[in-house]
DOMAR-593744 format. One record per residue: residue number from 1; x, y, z of N, C-alpha, C in turn; residue in three letters. Coordinates in steps of 0.001 Angstrom, whole numbers, padded with zeros to 6 digits. Layout:
  pos      n.X      n.Y      n.Z     ca.X     ca.Y     ca.Z      c.X      c.Y      c.Z  code
  NUM        X        Y        Z        X        Y        Z        X        Y        Z   ALA
...
This chain:
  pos      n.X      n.Y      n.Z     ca.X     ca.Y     ca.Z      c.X      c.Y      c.Z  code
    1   106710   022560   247963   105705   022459   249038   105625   023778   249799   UNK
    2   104426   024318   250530   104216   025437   251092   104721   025367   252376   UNK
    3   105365   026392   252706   106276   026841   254093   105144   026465   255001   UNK
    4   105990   025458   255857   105361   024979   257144   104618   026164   257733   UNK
    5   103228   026074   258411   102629   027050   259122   101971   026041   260107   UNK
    6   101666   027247   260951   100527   026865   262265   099976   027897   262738   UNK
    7   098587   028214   261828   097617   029038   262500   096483   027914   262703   UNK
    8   096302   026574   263169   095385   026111   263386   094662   026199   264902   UNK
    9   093946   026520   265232   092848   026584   266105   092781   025433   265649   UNK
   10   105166   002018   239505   104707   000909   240139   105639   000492   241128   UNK
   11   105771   000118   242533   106114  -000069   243165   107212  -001589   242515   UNK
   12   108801  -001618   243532   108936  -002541   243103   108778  -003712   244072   UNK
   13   108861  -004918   243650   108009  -005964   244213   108687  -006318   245190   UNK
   14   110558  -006494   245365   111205  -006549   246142   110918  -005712   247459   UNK
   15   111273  -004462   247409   110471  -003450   248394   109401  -003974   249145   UNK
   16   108479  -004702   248258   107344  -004173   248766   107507  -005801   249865   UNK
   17   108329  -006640   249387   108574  -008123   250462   109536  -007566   251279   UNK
   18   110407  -007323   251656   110984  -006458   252482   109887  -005759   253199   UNK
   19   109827  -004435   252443   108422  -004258   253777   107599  -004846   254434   UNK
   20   107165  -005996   253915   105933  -006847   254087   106589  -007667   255400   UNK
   21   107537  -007509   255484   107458  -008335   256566   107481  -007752   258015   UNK
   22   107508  -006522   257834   107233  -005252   258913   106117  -005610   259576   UNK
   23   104896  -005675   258461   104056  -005593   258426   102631  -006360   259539   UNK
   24   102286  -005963   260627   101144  -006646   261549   100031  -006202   261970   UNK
   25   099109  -007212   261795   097915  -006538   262425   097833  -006332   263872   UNK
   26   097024  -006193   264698   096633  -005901   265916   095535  -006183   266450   UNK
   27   095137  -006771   267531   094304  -006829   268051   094084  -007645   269351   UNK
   28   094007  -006487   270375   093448  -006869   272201   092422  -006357   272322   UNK
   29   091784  -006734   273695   090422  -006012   274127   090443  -004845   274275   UNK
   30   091705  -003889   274790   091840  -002625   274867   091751  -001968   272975   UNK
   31   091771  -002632   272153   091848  -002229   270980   092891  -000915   270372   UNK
   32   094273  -001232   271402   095379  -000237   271060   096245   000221   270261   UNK
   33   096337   000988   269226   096834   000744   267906   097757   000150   267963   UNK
   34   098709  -000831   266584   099739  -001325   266780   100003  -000791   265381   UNK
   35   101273  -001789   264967   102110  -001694   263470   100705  -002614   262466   UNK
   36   100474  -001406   261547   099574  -002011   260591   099715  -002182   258795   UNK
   37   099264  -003237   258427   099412  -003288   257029   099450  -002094   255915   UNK
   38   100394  -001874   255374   100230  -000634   254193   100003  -001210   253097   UNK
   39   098678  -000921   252359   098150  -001460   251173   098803  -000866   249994   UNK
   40   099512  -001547   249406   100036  -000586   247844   099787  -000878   246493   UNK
   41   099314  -000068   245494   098723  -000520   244373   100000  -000154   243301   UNK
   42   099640  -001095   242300   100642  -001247   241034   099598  -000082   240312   UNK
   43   100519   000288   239297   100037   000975   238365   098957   000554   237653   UNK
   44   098183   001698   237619   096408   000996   236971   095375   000404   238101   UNK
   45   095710   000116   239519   094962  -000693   239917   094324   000531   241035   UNK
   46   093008   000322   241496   091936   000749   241810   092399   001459   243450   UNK
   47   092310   002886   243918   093075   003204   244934   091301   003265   245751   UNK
   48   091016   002517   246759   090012   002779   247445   089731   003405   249547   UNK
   49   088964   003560   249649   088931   003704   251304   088583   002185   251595   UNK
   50   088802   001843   253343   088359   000418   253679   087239   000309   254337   UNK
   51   086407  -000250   253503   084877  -000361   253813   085038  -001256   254741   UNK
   52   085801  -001939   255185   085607  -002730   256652   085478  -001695   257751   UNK
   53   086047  -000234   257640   086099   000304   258709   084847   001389   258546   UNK
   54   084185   001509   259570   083057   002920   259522   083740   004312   259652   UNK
   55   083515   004801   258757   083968   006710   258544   083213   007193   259733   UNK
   56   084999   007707   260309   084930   008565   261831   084222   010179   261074   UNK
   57   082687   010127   261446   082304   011750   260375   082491   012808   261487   UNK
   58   082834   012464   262649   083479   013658   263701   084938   013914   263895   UNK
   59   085685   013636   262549   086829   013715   262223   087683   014974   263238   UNK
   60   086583   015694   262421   087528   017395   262228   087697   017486   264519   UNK
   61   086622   016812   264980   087081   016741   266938   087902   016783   267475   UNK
   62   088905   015847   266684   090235   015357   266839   091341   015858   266568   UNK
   63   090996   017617   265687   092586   017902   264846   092113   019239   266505   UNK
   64   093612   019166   266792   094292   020244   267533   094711   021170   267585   UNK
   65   095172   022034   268354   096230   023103   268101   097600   022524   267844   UNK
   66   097617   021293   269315   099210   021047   269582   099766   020250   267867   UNK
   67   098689   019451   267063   099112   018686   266281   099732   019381   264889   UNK
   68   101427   019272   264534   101629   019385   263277   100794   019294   262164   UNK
   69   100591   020255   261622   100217   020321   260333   100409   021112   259111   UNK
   70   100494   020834   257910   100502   021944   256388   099722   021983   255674   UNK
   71   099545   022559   254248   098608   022285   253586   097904   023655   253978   UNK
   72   096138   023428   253217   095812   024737   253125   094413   024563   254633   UNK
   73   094774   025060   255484   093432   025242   256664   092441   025238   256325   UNK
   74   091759   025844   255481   090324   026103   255158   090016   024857   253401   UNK
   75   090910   023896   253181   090578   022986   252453   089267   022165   252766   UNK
   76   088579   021860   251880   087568   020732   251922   087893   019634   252996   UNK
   77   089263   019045   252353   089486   017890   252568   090630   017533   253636   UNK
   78   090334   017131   254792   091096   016872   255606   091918   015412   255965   UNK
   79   093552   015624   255695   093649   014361   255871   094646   014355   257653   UNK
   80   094551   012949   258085   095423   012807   259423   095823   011244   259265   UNK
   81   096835   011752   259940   098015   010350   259685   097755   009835   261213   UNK
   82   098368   008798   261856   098895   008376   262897   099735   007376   262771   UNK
   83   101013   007557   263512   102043   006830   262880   103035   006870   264612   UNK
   84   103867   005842   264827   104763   005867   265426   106171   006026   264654   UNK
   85   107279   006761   265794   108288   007123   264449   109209   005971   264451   UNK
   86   108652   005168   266168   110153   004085   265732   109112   002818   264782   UNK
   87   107648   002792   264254   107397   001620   263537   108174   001170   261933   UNK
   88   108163   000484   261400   109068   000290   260192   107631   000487   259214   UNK
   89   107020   000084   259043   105855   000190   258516   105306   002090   257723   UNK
   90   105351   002415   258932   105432   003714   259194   106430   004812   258509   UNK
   91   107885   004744   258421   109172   004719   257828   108659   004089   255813   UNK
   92   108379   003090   256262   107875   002795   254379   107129   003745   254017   UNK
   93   106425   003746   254488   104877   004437   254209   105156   006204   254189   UNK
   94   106392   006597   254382   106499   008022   254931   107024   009145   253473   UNK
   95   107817   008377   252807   107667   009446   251549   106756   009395   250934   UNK
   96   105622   008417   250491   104487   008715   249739   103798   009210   250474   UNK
   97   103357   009960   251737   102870   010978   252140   103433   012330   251857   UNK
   98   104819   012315   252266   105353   013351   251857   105347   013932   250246   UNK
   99   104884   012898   249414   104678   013280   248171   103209   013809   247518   UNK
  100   102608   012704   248684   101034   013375   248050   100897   014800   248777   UNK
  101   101596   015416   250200   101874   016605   250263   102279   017088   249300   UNK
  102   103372   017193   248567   103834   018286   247447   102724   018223   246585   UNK
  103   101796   017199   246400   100840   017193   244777   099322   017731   245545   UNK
  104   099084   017857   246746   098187   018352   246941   097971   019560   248247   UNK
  105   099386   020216   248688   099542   021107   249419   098227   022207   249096   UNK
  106   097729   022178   248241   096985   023788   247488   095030   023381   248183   UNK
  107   095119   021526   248212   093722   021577   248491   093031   020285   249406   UNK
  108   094173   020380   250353   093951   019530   251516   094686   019931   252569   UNK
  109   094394   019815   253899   095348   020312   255124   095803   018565   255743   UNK
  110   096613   018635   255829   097199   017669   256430   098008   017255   257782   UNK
  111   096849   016513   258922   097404   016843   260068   097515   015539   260468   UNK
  112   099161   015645   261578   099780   014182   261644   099456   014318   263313   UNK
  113   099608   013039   263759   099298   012856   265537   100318   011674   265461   UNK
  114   101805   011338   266007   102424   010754   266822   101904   010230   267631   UNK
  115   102026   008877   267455   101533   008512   269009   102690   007092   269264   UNK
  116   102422   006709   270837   103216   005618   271047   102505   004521   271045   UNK
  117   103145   003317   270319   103098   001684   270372   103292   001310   271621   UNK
  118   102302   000372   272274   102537  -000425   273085   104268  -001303   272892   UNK
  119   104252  -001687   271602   105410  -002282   271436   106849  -001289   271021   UNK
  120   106287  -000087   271114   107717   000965   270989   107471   001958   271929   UNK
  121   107541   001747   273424   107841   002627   274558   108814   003378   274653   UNK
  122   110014   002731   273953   110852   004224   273578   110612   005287   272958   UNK
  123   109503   005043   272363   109029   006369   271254   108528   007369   271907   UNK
  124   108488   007788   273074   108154   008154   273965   108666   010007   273831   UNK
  125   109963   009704   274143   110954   011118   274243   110755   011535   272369   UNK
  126   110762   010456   271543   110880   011011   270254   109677   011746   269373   UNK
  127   108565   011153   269987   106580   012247   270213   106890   013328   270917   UNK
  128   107670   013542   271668   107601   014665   272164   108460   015543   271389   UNK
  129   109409   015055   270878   110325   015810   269892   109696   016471   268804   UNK
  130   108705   015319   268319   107793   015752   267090   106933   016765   267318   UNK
  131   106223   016767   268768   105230   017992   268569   106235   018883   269256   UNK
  132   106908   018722   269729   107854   020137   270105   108543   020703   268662   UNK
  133   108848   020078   267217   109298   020568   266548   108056   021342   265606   UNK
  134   106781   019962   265949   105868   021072   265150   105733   022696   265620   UNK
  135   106116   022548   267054   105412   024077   267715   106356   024746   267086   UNK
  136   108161   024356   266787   108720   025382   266558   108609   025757   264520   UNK
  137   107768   024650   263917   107474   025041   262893   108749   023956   261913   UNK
  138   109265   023077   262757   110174   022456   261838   110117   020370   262072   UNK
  139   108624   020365   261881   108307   018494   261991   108503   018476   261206   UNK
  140   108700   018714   259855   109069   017506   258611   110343   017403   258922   UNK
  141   111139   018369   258919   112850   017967   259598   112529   017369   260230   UNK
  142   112121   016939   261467   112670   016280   262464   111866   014884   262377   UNK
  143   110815   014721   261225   110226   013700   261576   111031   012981   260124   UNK
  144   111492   013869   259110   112358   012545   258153   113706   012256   258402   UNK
  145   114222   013137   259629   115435   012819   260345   115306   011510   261357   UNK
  146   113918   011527   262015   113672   010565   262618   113550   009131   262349   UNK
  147   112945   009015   260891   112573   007875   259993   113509   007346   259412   UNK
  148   114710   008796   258642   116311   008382   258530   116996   007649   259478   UNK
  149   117033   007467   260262   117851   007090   261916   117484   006684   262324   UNK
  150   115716   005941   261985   114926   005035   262788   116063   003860   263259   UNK
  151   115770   003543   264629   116443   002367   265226   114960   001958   266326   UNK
  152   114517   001023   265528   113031   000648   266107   112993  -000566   267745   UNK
  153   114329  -001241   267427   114616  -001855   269235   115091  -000775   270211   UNK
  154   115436   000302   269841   116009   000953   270990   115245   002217   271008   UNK
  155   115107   003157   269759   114807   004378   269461   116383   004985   269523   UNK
  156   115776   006456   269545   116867   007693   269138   117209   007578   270638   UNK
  157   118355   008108   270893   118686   009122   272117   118957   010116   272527   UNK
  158   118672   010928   273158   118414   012321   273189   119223   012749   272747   UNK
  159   120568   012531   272823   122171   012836   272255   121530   013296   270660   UNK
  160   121150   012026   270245   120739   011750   268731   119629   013033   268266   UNK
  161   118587   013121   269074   117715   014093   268893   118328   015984   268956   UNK
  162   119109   015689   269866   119760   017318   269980   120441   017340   269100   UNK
  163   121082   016089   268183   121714   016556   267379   121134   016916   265660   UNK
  164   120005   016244   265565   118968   016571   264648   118441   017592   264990   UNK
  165   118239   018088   266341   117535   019474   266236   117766   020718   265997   UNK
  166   119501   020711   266088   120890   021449   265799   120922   021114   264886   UNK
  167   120299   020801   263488   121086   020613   262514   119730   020973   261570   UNK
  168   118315   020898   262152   117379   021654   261581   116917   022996   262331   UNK
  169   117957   023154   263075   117938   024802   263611   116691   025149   264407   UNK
  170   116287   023918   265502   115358   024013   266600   116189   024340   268075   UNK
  171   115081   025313   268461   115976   025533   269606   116013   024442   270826   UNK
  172   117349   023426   270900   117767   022552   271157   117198   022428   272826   UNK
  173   117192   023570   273860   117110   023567   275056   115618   023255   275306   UNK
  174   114591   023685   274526   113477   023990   274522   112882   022561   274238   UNK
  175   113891   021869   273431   112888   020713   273070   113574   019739   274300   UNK
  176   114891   019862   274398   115193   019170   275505   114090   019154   276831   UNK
  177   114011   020378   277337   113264   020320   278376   111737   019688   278340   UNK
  178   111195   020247   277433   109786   020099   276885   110496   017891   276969   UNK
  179   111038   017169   276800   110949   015561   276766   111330   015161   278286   UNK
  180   112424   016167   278673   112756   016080   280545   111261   016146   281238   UNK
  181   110997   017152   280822   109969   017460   281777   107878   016662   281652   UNK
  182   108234   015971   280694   106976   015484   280046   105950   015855   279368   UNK
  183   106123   017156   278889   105358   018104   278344   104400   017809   277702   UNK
  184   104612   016406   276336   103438   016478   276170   102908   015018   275999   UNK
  185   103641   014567   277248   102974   012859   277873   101393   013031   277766   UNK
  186   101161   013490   278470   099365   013855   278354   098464   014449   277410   UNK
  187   099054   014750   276230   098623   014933   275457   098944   013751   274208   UNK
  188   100015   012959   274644   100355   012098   273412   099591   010826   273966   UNK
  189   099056   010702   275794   098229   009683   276199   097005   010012   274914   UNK
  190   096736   010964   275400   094762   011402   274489   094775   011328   272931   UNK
  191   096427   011544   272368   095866   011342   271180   095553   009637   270467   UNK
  192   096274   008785   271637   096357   007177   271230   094706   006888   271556   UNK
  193   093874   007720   272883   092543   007902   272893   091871   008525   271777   UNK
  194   092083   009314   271021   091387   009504   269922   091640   008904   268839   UNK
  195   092956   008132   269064   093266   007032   267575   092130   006001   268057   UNK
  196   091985   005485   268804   090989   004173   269159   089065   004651   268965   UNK
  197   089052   006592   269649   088061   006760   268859   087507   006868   267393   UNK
  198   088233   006817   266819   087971   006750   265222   088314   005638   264481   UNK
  199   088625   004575   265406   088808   003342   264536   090215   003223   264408   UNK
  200   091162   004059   265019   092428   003215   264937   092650   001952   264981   UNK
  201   093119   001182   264024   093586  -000214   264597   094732  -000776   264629   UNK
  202   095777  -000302   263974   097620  -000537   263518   097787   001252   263137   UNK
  203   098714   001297   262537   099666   002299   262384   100086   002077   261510   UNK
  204   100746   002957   260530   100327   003957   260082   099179   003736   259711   UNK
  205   097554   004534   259870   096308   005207   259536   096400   006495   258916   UNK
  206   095602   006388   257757   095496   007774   256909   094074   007991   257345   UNK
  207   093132   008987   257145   091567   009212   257438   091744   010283   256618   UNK
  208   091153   010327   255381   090444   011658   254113   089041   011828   254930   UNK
  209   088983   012823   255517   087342   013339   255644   087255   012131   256551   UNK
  210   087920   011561   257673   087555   010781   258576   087236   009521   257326   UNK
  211   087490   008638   256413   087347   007602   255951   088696   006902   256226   UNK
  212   088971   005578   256137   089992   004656   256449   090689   004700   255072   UNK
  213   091652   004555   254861   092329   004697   253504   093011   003511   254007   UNK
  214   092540   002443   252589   093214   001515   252379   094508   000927   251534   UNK
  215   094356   001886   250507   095706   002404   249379   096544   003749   249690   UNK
  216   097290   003023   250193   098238   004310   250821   099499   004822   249637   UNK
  217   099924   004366   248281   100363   005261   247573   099991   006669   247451   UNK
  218   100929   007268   246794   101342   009030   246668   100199   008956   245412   UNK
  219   100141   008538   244831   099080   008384   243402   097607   008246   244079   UNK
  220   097254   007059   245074   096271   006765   245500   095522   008032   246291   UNK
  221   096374   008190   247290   096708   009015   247803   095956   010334   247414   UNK
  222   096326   010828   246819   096282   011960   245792   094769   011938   244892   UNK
  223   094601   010413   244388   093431   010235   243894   092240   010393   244830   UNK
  224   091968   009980   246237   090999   009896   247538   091064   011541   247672   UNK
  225   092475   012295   247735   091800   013428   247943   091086   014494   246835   UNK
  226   091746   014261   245872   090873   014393   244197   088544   014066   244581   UNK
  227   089154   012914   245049   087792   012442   245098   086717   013272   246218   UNK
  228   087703   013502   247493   086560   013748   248553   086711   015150   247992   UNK
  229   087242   015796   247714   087348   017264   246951   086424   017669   245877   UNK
  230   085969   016774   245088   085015   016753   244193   083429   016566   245148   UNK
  231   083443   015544   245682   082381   015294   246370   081905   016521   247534   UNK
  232   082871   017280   248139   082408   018201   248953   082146   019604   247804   UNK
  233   082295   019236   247127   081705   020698   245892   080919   020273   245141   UNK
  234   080161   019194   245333   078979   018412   244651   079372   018122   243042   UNK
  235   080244   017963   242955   080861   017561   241551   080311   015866   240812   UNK
């Protein structure tokens, strides 16, 4: 996979019942993301977007400076995650992203937004960890250290976090302060506001080119961005 940057301006069936029981939809009048279903396909079977949901086509509004990302900037095809780190759902769902990264680092940019669950308020100090590690250029450490060590009733504790951040060689004081001091509370409020503008509805959300991805395998995965990649070069 290509060195982290930031110049942005068949599955087995067991598993998949185990996970499944992670697994919830969401829905209040505030329409606030929660823990959402991860769709997974067996080998051979059809990887699609979810036509229940309308394609956010003001996608690209939403990607940031502050937000982690890799992949290639000037790609066609843009994908964005939203995920909480203490959801379990989220944690399943997290190496087949990390894989359709390695298979398509060369022709998609891939940008993630943390945000907090109503039902995981501890996740709080650990979003801030994440975009404090993106700034220092080291979120995949700290976000598969996070998913490793997920403890989803309590979360991490800072103890826990300084010691992951010392151990992916972030400068420990910097991120400390940056969660003391709230650094980026207000920015992790707006991004749960822009998850709800584009149709957030649970967690983990993928969006190719602002579409809802309903097959979240590394294969599927991989296939949607194959696809919107073809389609933006009139193929």
């Amino acid at each position: 996979m290509k060195k982290e940057v930031r110049i942005l301006i068949p599955i087995a069936v067991v598993a998949i019942l185990l996970a499944g029981a992670n697994f919830l939809f969401f829905s209040t009048s505030e329409a606030a993301p929660e823990e959402a279903e991860v769709v997974l396909t067996a080998a051979g079977e059809e990887c699609f977007f979810d036509e229940a949901k309308e394609p956010f086509t003001n996608y690209a509004s939403i990607v940031n400076p502050l937000d982690p990302y890799t992949g290639s900037p000037d790609a066609p095809v843009t994908v964005i995650e939203f995920f909480d780190p203490n959801c379990p759902a989220c944690k399943f769902a997290w190496p087949d992203m990390r894989a359709a990264i390695e298979q398509n680092a060369e022709r998609a940019r891939f940008v993630f937004k943390p945000i907090v669950l109503p039902s995981f308020p501890h996740s709080r100090p650990q979003v801030a960890a994440l975009y404090e590690a993106g700034k220092q250029g080291k979120f995949f450490g700290m976000a598969d250290a996070q998913f490793d060590q997920q403890k989803p009733q309590t979360g991490l504790s800072l103890e826990e976090m300084q010691a992951i951040a010392t151990d992916i060689e972030m400068d420990v004081d910097a991120m400390t302060e940056a969660i003391e001091a709230g650094t980026y509370d207000a920015y992790t409020q707006a991004q749960r506001q822009a998850a709800q503008l584009a149709g957030v509805t649970g967690v983990p959300t993928v969006l190719i080119n602002g579409k809802h991805v309903a097959t979240k395998s590394a294969d599927c995965l991989t296939a949607l961005i194959e696809r919107e990649a073809g389609a933006a070069q009139g193929d």
